[in-house]
FIKOLTI-477430 format. One record per residue: residue number from 0; residue in one letter; chain; x, y, z of N, C-alpha, C in turn. Coordinates in steps of 0.2 Angstrom, whole numbers. Layout:
     k   r   c      nu      nv      nw     cau     cav     caw      cu      cv      cw
   NUM   a   A       X       Y       Z       X       Y       Z       X       Y       Z
...
This chain:
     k   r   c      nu      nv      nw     cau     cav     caw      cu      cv      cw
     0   x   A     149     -32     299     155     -33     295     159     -27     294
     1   x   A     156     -21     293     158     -16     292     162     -12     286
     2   x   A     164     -17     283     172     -17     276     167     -20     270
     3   x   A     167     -15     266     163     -14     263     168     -12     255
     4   x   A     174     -13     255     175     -12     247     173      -6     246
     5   x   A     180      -3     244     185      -4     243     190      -2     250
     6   x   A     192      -9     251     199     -10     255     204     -12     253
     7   x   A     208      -8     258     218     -10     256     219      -9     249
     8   x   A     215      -3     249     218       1     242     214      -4     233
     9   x   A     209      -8     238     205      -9     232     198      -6     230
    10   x   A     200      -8     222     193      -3     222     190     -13     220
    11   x   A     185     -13     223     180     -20     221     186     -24     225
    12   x   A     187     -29     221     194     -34     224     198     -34     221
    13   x   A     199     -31     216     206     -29     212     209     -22     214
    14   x   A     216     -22     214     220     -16     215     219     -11     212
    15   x   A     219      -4     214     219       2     210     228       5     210
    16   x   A     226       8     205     235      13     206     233      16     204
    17   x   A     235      25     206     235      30     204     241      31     202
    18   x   A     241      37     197     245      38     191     250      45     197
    19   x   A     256      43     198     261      48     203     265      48     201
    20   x   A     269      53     203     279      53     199     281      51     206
    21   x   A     275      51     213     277      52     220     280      45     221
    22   x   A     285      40     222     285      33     226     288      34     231
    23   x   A     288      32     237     292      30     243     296      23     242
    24   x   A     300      24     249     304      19     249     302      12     252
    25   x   A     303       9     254     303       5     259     302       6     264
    26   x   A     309      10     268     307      11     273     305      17     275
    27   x   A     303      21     270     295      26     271     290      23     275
    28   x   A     289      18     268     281      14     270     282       9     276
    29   x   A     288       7     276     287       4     284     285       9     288
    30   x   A     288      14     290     286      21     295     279      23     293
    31   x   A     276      23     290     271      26     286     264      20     290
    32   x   A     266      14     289     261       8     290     261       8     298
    33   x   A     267       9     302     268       7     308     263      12     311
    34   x   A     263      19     309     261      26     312     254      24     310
    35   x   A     251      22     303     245      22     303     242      14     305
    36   x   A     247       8     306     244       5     310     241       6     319
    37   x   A     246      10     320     244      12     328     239      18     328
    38   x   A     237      20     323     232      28     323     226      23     321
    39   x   A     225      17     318     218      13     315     216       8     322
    40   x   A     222       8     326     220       3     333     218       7     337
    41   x   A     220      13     339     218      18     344     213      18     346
    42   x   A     209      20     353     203      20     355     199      25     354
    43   x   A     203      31     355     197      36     352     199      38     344
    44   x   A     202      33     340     200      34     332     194      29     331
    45   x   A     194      21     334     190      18     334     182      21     337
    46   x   A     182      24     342     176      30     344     175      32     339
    47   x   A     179      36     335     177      41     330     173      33     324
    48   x   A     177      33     322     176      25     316     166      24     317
    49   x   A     167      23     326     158      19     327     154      26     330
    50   x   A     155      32     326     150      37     325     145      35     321
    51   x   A     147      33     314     140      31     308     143      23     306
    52   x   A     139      22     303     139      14     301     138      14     294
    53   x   A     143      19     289     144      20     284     148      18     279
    54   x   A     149      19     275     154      17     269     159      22     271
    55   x   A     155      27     269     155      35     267     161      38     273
    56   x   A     159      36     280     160      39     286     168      36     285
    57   x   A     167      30     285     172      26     288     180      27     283
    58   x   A     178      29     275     184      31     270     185      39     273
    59   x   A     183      42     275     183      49     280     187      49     282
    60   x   A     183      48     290     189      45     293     195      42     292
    61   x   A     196      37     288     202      33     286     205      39     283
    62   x   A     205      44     279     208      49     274     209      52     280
    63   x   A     207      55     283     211      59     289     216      57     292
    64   x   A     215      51     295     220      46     297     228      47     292
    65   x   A     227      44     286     233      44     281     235      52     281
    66   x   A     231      56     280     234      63     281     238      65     286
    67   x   A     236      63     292     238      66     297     246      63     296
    68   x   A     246      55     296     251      50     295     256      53     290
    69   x   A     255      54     285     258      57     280     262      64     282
    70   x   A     259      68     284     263      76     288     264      74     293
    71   x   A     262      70     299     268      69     303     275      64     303
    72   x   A     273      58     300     280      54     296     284      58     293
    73   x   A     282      61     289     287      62     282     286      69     280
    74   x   A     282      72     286     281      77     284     279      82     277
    75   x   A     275      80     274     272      80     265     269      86     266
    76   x   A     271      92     265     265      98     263     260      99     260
    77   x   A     255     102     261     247     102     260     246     101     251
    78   x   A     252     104     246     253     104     241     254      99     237
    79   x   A     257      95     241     257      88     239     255      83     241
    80   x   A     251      83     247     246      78     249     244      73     245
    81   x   A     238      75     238     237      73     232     241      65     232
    82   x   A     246      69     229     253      65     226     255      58     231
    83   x   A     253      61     236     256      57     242     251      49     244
    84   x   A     246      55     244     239      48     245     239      44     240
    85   x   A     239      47     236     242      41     228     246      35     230
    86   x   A     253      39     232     257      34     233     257      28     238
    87   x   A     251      33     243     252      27     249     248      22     247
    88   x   A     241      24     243     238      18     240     240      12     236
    89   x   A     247      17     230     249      13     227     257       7     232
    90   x   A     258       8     237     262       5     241     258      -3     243
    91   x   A     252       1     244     248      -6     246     247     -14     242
    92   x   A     249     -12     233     247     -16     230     256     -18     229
    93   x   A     259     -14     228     267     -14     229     271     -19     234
    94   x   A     269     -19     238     272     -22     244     267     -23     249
    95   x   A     262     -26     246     257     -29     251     259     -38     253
    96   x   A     265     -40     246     269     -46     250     276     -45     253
    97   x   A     276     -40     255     284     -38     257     283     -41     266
    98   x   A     287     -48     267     286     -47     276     293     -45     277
    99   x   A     295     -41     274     302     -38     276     298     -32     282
   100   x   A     292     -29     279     289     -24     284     285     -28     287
   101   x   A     282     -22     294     277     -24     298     269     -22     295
   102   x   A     267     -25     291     260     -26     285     257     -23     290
   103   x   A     252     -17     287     246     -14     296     241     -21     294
   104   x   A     235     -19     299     230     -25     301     226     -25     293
   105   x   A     226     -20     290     221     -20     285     223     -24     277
   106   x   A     228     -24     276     231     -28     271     233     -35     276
   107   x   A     234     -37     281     236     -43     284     230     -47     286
   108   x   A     226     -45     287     218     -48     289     214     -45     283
   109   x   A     215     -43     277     211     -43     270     210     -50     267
   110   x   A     204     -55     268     204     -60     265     199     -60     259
   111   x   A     196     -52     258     193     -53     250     196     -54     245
   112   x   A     191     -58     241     194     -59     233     191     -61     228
   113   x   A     188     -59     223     187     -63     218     183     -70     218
   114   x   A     187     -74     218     188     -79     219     185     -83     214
   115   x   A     186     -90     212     187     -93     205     178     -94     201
   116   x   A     172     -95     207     163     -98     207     163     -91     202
   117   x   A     161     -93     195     155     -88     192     150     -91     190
   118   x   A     146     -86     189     138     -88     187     138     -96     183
   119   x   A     132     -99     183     133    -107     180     137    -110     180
   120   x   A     141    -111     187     145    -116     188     141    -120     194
   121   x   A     141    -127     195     140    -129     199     142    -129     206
   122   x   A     137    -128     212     141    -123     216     144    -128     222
   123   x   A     148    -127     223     153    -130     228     151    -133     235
   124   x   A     149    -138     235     149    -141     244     152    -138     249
   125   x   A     149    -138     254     153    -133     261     148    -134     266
   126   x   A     152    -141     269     147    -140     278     148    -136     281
   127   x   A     140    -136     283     137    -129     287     133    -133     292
   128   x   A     132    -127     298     131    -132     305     124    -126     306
   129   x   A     118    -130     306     112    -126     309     113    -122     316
   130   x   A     113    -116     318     112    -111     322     108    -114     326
   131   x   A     100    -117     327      96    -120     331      99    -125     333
   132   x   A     103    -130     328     105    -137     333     110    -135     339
   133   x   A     114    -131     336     122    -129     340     120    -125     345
   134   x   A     115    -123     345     111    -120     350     108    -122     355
   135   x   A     106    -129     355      99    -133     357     103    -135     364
   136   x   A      97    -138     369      99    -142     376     105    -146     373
   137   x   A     104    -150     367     108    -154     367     113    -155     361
   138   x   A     116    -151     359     121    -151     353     123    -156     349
   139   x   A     123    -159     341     126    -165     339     127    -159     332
   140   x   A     132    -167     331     132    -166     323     128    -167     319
   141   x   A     121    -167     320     116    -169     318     114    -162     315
   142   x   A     118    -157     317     116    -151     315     118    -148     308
   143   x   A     124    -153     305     129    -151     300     123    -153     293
   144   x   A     125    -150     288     122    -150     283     127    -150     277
   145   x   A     125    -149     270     129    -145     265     125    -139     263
   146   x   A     129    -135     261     125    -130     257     121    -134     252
   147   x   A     124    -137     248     122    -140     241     115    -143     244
   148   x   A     114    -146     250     110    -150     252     103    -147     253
   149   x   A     104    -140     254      99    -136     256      95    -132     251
   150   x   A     100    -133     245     100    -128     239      95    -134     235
   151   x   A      95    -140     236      93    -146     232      87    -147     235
   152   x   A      86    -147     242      79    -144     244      75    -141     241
   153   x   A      77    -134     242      75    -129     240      71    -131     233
   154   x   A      75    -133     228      75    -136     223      67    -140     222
   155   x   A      69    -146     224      62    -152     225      56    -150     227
   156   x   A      56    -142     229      51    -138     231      48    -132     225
   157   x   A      54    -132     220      51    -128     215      55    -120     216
   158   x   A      59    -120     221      62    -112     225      70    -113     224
   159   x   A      72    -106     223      80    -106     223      80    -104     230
   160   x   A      89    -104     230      91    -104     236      94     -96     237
   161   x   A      94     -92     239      98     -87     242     100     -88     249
   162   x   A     106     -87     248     111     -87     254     114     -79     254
   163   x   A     114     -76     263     116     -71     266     123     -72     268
   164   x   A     130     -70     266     133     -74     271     136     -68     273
   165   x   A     139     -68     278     143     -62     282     146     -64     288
   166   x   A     146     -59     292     146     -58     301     142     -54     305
   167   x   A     137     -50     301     132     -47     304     127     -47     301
   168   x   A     122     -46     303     113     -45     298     112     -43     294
   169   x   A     107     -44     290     107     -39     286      98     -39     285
   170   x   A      96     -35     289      89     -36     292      84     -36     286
   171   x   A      87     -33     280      81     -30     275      78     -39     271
   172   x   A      83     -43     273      80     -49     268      75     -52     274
   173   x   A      73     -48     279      69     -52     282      61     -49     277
   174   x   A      61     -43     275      57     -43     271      55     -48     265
   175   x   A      64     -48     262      64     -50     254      59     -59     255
   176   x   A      62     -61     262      58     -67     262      53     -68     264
   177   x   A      49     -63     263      42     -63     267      39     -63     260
   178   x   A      41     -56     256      37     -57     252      39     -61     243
   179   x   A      44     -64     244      47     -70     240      47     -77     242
   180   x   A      42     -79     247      42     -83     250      41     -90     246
   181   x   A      38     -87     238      35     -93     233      42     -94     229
   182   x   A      46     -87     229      52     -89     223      58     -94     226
   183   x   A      59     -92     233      65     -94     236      66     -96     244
   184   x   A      69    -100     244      70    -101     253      76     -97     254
   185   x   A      79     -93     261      83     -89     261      85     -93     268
   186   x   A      93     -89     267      97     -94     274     102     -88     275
   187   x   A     104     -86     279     112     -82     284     115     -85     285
   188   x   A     122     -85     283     129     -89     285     129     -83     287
   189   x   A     133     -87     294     136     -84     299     144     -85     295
   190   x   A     148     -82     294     156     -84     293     160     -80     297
   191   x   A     168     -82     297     171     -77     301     172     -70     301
   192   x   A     172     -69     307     173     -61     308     176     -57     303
   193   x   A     174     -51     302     178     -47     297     179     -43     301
   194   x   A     179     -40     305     181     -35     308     184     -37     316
   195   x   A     188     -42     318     187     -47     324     193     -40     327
   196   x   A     192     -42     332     197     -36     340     203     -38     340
   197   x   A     202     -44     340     211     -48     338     215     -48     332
   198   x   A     210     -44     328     215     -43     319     213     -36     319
   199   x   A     206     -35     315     205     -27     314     201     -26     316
   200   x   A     200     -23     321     197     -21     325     192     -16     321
   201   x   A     186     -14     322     183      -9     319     175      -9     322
   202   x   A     173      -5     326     167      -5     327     160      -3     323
   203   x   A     155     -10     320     151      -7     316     145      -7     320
   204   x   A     140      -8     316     134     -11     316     129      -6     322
   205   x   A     131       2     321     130       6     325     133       7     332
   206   x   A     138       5     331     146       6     335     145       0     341
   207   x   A     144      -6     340     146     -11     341     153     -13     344
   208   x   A     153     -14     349     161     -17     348     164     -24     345
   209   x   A     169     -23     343     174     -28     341     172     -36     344
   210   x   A     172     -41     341     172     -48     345     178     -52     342
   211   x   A     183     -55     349     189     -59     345     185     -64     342
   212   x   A     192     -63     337     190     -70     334     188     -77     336
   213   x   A     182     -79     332     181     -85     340     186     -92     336
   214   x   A     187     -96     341     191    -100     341     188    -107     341
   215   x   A     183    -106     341     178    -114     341     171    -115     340
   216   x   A     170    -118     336     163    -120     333     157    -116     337
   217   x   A     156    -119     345     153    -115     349     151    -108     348
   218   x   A     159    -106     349     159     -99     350     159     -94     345
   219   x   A     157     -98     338     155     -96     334     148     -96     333
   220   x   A     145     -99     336     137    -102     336     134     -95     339
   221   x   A     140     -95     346     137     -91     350     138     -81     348
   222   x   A     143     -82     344     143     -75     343     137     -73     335
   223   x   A     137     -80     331     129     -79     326     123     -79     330
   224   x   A     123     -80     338     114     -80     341     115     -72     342
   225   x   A     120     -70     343     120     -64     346     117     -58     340
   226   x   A     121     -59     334     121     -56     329     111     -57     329
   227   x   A     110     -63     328     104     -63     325      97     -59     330
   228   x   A     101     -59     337      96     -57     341      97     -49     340
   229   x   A     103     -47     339     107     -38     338     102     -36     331
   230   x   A     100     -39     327      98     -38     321      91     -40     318
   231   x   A      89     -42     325      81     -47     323      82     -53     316
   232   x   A      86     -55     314      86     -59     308      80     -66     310
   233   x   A      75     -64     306      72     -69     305      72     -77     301
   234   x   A      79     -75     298      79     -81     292      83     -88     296
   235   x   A      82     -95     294      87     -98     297      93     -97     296
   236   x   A      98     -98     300     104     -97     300     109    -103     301
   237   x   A     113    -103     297     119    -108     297     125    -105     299
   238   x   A     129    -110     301     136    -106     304     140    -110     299
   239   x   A     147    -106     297     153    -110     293     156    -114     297
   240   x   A     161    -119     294     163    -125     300     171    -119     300
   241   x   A     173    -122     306     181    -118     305     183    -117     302
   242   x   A     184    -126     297     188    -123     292     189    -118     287
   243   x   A     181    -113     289     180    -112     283     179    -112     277
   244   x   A     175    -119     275     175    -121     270     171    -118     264
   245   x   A     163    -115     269     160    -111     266     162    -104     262
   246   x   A     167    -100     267     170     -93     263     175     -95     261
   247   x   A     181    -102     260     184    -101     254     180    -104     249
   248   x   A     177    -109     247     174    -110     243     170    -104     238
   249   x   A     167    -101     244     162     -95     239     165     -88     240
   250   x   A     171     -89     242     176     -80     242     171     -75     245
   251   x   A     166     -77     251     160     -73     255     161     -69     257
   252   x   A     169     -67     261     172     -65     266     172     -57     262
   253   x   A     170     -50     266     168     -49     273     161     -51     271
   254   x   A     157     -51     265     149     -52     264     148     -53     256
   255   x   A     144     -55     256     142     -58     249     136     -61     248
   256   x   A     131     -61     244     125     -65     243     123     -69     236
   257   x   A     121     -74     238     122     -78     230     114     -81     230
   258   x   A     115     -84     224     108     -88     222     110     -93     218
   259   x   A     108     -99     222     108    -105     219     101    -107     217
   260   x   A     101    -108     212      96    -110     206      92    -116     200
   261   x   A      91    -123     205      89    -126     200      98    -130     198
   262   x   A     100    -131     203     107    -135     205     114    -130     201
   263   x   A     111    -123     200     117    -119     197     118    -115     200
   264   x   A     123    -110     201     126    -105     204     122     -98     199
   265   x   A     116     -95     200     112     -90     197     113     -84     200
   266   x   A     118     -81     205     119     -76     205     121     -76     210
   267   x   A     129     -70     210     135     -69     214     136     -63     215
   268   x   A     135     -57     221     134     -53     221     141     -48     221
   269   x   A     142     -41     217     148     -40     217     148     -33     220
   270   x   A     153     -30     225     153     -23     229     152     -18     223
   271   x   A     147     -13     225     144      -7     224     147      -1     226
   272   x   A     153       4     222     153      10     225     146      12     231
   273   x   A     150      13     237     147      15     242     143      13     245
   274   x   A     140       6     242     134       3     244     138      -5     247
   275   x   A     143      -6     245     146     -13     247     141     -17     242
   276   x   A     138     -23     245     136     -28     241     127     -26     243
   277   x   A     123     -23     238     116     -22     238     113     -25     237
   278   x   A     108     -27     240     104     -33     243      98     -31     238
   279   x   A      95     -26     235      93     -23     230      92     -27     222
   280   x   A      99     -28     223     102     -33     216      99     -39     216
   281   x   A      98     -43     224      95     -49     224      86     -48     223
   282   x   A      85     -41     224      78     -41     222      75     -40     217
   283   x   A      80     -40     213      80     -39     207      79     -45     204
   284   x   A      86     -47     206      84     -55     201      78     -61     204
   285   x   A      75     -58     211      67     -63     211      63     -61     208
   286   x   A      63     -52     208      58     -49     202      58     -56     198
   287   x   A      63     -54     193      63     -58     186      63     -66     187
   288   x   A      65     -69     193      63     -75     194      57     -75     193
   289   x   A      52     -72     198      46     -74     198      41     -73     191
   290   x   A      44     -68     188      41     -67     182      44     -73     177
   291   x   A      47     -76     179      48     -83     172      45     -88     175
   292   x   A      41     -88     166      37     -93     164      40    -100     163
   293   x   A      41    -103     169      42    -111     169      48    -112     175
   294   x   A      53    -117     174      58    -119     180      64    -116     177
   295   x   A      68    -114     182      73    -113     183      79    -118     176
   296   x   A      84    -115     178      88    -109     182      89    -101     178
   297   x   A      87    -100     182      86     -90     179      93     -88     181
   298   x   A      99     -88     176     105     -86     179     106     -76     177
   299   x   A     110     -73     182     112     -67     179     119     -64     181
   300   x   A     123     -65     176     129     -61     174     129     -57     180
   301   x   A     137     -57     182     137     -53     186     143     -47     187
   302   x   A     146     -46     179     148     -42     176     153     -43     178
   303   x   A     158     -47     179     165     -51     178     167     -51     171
   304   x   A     175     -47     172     179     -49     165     186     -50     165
   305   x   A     187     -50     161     192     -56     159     200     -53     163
   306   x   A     199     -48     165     205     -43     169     204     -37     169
   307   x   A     209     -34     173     208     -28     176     205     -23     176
   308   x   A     200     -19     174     198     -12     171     195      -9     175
   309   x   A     194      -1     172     191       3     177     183       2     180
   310   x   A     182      -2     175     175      -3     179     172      -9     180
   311   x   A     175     -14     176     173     -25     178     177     -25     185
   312   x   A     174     -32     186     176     -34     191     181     -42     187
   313   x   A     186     -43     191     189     -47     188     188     -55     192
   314   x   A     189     -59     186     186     -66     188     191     -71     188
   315   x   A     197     -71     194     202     -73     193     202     -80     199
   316   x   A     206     -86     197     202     -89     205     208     -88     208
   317   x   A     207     -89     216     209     -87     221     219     -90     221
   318   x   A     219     -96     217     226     -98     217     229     -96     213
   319   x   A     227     -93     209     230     -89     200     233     -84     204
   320   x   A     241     -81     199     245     -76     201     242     -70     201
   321   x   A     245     -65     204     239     -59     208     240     -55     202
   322   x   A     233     -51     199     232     -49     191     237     -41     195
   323   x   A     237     -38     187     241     -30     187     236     -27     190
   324   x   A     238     -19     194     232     -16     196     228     -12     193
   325   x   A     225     -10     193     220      -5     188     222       0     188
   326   x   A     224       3     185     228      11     184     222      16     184
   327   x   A     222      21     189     217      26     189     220      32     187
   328   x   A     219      39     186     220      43     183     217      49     192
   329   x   A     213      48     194     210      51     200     215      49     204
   330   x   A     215      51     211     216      49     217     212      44     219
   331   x   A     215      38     220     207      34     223     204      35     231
   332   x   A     200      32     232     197      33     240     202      31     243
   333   x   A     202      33     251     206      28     254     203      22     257
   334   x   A     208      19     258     204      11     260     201      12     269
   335   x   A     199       6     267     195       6     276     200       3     281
């Protein structure tokens, strides 16, 4: 997956704004976007990007990018650079709906968000299509499932549900389900691409190339065998159905992990300065599942509040007007 928050100038999924006397204009930031849209597609920026398969690397990189963008457009001296980075970040949140300009790939293929599911809600139905069926000599729909389906399973067996969802592995829960095998049943959604060659390109996954966006169930089946085979993933896997039902429902998109619990939404994983979403957190909360005495649901807060600040993550749902941005006092990272 790659994008790992904070992107497009967010810090978690809400907007940052740094505090500058600096603003450009319009048609600054048109110039500005256009320049560092062509410098984020380039081949040997994208080389440089699938050196590490970092957070770390990847805001690096990207901060060079905007510097150089910055002194070559508009030529901004070393002096005020600062000043300037600010601006470009605060441009993002500013005219991230302006299609008067040409939006780069990274705010126009950003589909993170918040999104309305918190902890103890009931968690939202979403056909998913078994990875084995879709796979098999002979394909049906016999493969389609719901999540809820699976999560009520789990259930009648005494085990929550943790679901992985992304577009790439994430190898370490082949442990977490080896030795959680009594708390929980564990599943990989497969969803769409976050980093697809046809939107944003970006090579992860130890400099992986880019795969277009697939266009059809199949060819989504077929780029989740790939992934599973790239990454050893032991867990069953489910693919989302096109429409997506799966990542609009659960806001999963680039990656997310949750825990259905005893028919409740019991934990919703939230981005981690530099860590993106830490898988850590989920072994957390089996710890303490497994140390509770009786049945379910073991819910955990997952520090969601009511609006923007420097340090909640806000729990706004996806069709609510877009919150104010978090005013920082620092320069913030650059985006991915």
């Amino acid at each position: 997956m790659g994008m790992h928050h904070s992107t497009s100038g967010k810090s978690g999924y809400h907007y940052s704004y740094a505090k500058t006397d600096m603003v450009f204009s319009e048609e600054q930031v048109a110039a500005l976007w256009a320049a560092e849209n062509a410098a984020r597609t380039d081949p040997a920026v994208l080389a440089e990007y699938a050196q590490h398969d970092t957070d770390a690397w990847r805001a690096r990189v990207t901060l060079r990018i905007q510097t150089r963008v910055l002194r070559d457009v508009l030529a901004i001296a070393d002096r005020d650079m600062p000043s300037a980075l600010k601006a470009l970040n605060n441009a993002r949140y500013d005219m991230r709906f302006n299609h008067n300009i040409d939006r780069p790939v990274y705010i126009r293929f950003d589909r993170s968000q918040q999104g309305g599911l918190v902890v103890r809600d009931t968690p939202p139905p979403a056909t998913v299509f078994s990875l084995a069926a879709l796979t098999s000599s002979a394909p049906s729909a016999a493969g389609s499932t719901c999540i809820t389906a699976l999560a009520a399973d789990a259930t009648a067996r005494g085990r929550a549900l943790v679901v992985v969802a992304g577009s790439r592995g994430v190898p370490i829960f082949n442990a977490l389900a080896a030795d959680y095998a009594h708390v929980a049943d564990f599943v990989f959604l497969y969803i769409v691409e976050a980093h697809a060659s046809d939107e944003w390109p970006m090579p992860v996954g130890g400099g992986r190339e880019p795969y277009p966006q697939p266009k059809s169930l199949p060819e989504r089946a077929a780029r989740a065998a790939e992934y599973v085979a790239d990454y050893g993933l032991e867990l069953p896997v489910y693919v989302d159905c096109m429409s997506n039902a799966f990542e609009s429902a659960y806001a999963a998109w680039p990656e997310r992990f949750f825990v259905i619990d005893a028919g409740v939404t019991a934990f919703i994983s939230q981005p981690v300065p530099d860590k993106g979403h830490d898988p850590a957190e989920v072994e957390a909360w089996l710890q303490a599942r497994a140390a509770l005495d009786g049945p379910g649901p073991f819910v955990v807060d997952s520090g969601c509040v009511d609006g923007p600040t420097d340090s909640g993550v806000e729990c706004t749902p996806a069709d609510a007007a877009p919150p104010a941005p978090t005013v920082e006092t620092s320069a913030s990272p650059a985006s991915e």
